[in-house]
One Martini backbone bead per residue (centre of mass of N, CA, C, O) as a GRO file, in nm:
protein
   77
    1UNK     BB    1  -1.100   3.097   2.654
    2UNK     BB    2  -0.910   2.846   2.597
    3UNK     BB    3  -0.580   2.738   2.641
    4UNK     BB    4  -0.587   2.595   2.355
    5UNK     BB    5  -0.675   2.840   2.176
    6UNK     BB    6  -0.459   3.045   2.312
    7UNK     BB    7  -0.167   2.785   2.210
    8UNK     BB    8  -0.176   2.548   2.345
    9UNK     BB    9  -0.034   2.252   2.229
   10UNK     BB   10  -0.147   1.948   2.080
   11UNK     BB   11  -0.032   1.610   2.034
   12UNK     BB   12  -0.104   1.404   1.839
   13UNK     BB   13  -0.318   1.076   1.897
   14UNK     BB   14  -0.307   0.812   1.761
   15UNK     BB   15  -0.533   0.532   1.718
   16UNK     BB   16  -0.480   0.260   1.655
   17UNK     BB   17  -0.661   0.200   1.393
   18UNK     BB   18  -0.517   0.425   1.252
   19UNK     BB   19  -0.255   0.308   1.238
   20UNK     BB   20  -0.319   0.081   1.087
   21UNK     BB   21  -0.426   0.240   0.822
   22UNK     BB   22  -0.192   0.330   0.760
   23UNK     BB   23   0.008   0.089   0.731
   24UNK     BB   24  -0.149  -0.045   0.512
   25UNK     BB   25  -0.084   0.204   0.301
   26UNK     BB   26   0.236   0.173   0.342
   27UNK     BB   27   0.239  -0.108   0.212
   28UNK     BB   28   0.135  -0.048  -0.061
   29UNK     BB   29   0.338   0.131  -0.158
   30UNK     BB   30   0.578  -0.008  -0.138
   31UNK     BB   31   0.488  -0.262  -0.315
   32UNK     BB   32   0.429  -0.062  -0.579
   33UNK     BB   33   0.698  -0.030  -0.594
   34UNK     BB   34   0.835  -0.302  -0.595
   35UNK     BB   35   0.672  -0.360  -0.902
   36UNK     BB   36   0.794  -0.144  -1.047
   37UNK     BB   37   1.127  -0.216  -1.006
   38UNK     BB   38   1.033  -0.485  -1.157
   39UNK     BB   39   0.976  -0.370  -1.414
   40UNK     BB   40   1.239  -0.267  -1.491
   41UNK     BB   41   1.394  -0.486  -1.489
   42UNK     BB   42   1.212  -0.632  -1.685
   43UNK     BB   43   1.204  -0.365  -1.837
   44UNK     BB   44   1.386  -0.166  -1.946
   45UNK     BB   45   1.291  -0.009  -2.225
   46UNK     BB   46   1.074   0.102  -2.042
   47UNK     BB   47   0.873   0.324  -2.009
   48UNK     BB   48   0.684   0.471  -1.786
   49UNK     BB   49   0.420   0.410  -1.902
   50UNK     BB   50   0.454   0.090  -1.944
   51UNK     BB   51   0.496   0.081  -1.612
   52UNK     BB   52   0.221   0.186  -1.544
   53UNK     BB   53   0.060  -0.039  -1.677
   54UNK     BB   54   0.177  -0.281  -1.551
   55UNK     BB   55   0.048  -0.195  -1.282
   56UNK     BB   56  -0.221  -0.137  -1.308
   57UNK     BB   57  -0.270  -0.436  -1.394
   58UNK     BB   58  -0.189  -0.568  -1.159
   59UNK     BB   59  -0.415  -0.414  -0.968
   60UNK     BB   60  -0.677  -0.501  -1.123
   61UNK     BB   61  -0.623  -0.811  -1.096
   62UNK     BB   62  -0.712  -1.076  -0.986
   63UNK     BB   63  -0.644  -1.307  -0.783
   64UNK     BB   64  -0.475  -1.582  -0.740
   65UNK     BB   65  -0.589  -1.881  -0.608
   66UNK     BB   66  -0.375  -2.002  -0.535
   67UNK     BB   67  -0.207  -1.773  -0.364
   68UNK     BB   68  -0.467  -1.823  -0.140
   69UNK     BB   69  -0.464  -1.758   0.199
   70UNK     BB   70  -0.535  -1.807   0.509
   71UNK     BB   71  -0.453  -1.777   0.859
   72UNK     BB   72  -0.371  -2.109   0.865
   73UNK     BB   73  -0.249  -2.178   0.531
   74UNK     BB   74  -0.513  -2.228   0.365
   75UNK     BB   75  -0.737  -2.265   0.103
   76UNK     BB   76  -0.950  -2.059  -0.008
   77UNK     BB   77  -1.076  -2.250  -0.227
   0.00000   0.00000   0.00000
């Protein structure tokens, strides 16, 4: 047997790209919080559901072309 299965243990290196996928993930969730916070504010009366709801349809809704740029600052459409 190996000294690493004997117990002594490594610990875990992510690697760039592993981090950056990680990033963009916790990235999503957070934007995802605050479009929920966002419609809270805006929608006190809505339950849960329908604050579900109004995530889930933003989530799914396609980009709007105003809204989208290039890494360069220019209009991608």
């Amino acid at each position: 047997m190996s000294a690493t299965a004997e117990g002594s243990e490594s610990e875990f290196v992510p690697t760039p790209e592993g981090q950056r996928v990680r990033d963009v993930f916790d990235l999503h969730e957070f934007g995802v919080a605050l479009y929920r916070q966002r419609m809270r504010r805006e929608n006190p009366d809505a339950d849960d559901v329908e604050i579900d709801a109004l995530t889930r349809a933003w989530l799914i809704a396609p980009p709007q072309p105003d809204r989208l740029r290039n890494a360069l600052g220019d209009r991608a459409w």
